[in-house]
N, C-alpha and C positions, 0 to 999 in steps of 0.2 A: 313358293315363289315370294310371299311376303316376308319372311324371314329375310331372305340373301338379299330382296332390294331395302327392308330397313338398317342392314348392316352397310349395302354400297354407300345409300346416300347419307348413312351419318358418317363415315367415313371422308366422303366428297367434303363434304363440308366444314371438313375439322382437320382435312390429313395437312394445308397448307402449313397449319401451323405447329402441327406434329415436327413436318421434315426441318422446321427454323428452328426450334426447341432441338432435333436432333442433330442439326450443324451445327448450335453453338455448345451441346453439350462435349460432340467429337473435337473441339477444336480446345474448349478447355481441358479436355480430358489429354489431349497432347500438350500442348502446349501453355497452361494454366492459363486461369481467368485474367492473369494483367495484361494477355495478347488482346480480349478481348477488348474492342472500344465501348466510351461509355453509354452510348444510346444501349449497345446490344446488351451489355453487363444491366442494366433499365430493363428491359426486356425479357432478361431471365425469368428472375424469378413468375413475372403474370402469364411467359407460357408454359410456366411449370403448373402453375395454378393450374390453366385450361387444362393445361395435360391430365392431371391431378380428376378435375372434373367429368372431363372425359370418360377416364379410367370409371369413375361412379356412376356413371350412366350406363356404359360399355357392360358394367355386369349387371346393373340393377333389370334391366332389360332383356338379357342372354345374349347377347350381338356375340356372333364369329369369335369363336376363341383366339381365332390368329391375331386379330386386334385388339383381345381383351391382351393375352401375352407381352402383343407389343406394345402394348399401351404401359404393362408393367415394368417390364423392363426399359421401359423410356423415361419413366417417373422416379424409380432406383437409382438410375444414373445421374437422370437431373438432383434427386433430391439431395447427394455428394457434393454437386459442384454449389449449392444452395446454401447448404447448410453442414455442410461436410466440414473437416478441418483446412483450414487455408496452408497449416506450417506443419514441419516435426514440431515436436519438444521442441529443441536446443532452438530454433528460429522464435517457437515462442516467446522462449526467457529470454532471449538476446533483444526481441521485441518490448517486452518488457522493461525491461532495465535500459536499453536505449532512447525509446522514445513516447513510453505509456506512464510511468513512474515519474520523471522531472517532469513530464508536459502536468500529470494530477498536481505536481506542488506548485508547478508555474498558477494554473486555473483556481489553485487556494492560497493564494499569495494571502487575501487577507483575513479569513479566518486563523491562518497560520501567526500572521504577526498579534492576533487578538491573545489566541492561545501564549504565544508569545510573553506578549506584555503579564498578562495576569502571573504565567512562573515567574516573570522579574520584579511584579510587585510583591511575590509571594517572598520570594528571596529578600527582599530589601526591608522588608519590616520584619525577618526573620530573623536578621543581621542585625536590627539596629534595637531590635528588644532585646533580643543571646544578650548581645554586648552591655547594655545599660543591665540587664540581672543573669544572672548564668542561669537563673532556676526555669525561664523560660524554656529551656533547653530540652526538659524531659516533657514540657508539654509536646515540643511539636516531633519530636525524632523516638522513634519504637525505639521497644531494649534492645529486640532483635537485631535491626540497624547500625545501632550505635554500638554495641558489644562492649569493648573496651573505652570507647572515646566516648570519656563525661567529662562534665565540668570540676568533676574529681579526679580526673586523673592529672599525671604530672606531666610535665614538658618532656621528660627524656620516653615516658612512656607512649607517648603520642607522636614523637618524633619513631619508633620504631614501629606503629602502625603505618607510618609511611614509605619506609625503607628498607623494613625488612619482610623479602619474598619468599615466597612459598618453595620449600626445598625439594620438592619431587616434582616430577611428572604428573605423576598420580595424582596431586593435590591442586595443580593449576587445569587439569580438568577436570575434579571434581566443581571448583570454585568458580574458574567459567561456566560451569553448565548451571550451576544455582542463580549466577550474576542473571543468565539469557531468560531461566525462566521467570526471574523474581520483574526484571525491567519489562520483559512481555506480556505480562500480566497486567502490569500498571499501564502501559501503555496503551492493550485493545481495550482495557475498559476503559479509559479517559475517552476510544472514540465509541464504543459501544454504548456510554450515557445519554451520549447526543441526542439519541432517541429523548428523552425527558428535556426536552428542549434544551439541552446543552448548558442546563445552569449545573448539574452535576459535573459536569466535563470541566466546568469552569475553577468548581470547586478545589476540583482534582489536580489541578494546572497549579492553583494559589497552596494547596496542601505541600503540594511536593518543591516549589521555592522555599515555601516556608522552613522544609527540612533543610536544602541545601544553604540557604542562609544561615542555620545554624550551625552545620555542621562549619562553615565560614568564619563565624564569631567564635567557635569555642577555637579554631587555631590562630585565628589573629591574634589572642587573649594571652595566646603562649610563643609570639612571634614566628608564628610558621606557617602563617599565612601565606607566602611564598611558597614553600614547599606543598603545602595542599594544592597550591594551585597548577603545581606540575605532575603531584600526585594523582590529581581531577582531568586536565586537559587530554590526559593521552587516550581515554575513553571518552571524557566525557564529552566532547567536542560530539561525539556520533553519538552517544545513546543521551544528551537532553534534545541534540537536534527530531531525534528518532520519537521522544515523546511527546516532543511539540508535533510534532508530524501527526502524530493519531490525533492530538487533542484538538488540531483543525479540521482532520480529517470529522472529529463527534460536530464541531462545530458547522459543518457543511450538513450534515445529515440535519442538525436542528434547523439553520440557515431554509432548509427544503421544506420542513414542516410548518415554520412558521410564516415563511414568505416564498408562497408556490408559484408567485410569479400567476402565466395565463393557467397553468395546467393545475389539474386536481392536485392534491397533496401527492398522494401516492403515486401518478404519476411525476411527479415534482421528485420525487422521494428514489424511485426508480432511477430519475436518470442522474440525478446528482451523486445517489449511491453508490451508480459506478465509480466517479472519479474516487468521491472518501475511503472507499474496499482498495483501489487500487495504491493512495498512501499507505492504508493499515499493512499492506501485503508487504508495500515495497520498507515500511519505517521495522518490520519484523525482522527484515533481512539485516536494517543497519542495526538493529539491537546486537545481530547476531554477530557480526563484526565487532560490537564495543563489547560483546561478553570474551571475544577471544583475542580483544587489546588488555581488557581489563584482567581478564587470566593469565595470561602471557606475558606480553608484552611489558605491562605497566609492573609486574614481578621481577623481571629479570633486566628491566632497565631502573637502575637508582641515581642515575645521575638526572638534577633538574634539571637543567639546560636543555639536554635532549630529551627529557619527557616531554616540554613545552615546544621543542622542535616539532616533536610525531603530531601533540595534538595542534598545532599550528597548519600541518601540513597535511591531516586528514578533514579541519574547515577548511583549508580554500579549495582540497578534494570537492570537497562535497559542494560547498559554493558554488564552483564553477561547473560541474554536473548538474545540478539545477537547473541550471540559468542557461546555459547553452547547450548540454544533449538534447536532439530530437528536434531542434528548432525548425528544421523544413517542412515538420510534420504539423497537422493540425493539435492545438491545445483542448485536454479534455473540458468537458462544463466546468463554466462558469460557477 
């Protein structure tokens, strides 16, 4: 008799809140959790807890299998609509790219424009040293990089690094796929430095002006400055936006570390990491866009006019994706 009345009354006492755990799990289970209002969605999760609890008493004890059962099967269920998947795929990424991605660069406005500045000071004293000695040149830009374009080459041969494209198939995807991984590279570790308080990230930002600055001066040098710069914009609009994107993104991760605000670092670090992971994810995707403008596109387009068209028309893309996707939605941290 001790048995079946310690199974009734722990039972009595706990079934209230079983059956409310069990009508809101049946109700999201029909008809998802946004039917739910939000006191009861509040509620979830701590009668799942109880339930949860329950369940560990329920066996620690030996109480009536039929309650230990149902106790499992009521925690299973709940523990889906808890922590289960909210969306398919394809709702995720739509999710993403609508409303998760522009709200992360909206909430890094300004470590972005920090990252920002330093590639444009890096650029401009890269520009203005090339130009006063060419020999600066091979300091700041690999061989690798530069291949053909030195301050030895001649004007006619520098004008046909610019205009003449890749004549297969074959070769604009091989060249794309080297562009996406060489720019991917540079760009998660600009944000994965951050960790080292973001003076590496910073570095990394002033290294790579400093290339594009030169590569600037040695065509200005030979009047074709113009054309590099239709050469440049038809990618490059998206993939320098893309590496400023991670380099704010390191700078938010440092940002956490060094100013944690109320909370410990690490939590600091936790919640800010969100936002900076979700740049690095979303600036990997535009790399991968300007590796298949820069293989493609910028090959078999040689007219400057409308190179400077596409890269005209893929920043105000982007601009305006920014600045106004997801706006009804909440912006990630600060």
């Amino acid at each position: 008799m001790n048995a079946p009345l310690k199974s009734f009354e722990f039972r009595r006492e706990r079934e209230a809140s079983w059956r409310e755990l069990e009508n809101l799990v049946g109700i999201a289970e029909k008809k998802g959790l946004k039917s739910l209002p939000a006191e009861q969605l509040l509620r979830l999760p701590s009668l799942y807890r109880a339930a949860l609890s329950s369940l560990s008493v329920a066996r620690s004890i030996s109480l009536d299998q039929n309650v230990v059962g149902y106790l499992e099967s009521l925690c299973a269920r709940a523990y889906f609509q808890v922590y289960g998947a909210r969306s398919n795929f394809f709702e995720s990424v739509g999710q993403f790219f609508a409303v998760s991605f522009p709200a992360a660069v909206r909430s890094a406005f300004w470590p972005i424009m920090i990252a920002g500045f330093w590639m444009t000071l890096g650029l401009t004293i890269g520009f203005l040293l090339v130009q006063a000695s060419p020999d600066w040149y091979y300091s700041f830009v690999p061989a690798d990089l530069a291949g053909d374009r030195t301050p030895a080459s001649s004007t006619e041969s520098l004008r046909r690094t610019l205009f003449d494209g890749a004549d297969t198939a074959e070769r604009l995807y091989v060249f794309a796929t080297f562009l996406f991984t060489h720019n991917s590279k540079v760009a998660l570790m600009a944000f994965a430095l951050g960790f080292a308080l973001g003076v590496p990230t910073i570095l990394l930002m002033f290294y790579n002006g400093l290339i594009l600055g030169a590569f600037l001066a040695l065509f200005d040098g030979h009047g074709l400055l113009g054309d590099l710069g239709g050469w440049l914009s038809v990618h490059g609009t998206t993939e320098i936006l893309a590496i400023i994107l991670c380099g704010g993104g390191g700078l938010v991760l440092a940002r956490a570390i060094i100013f944690p605000d109320q909370n410990s670092r690490l939590d600091s670090l936790a919640r800010r990491g969100r936002a900076a992971g979700t740049l690095a994810v979303g600036a990997v995707m535009m790399l991968l866009v300007a590796g298949l403008l820069e293989g493609f596109v910028r090959q078999l387009v040689t007219d400057t006019a409308v190179r400077y068209t596409i890269g005209g028309l893929m920043l105000a893309f982007w601009l305006t994706y920014f600045t106004f996707s997801g706006r009804g939605h909440s912006d990630g941290d600060d």
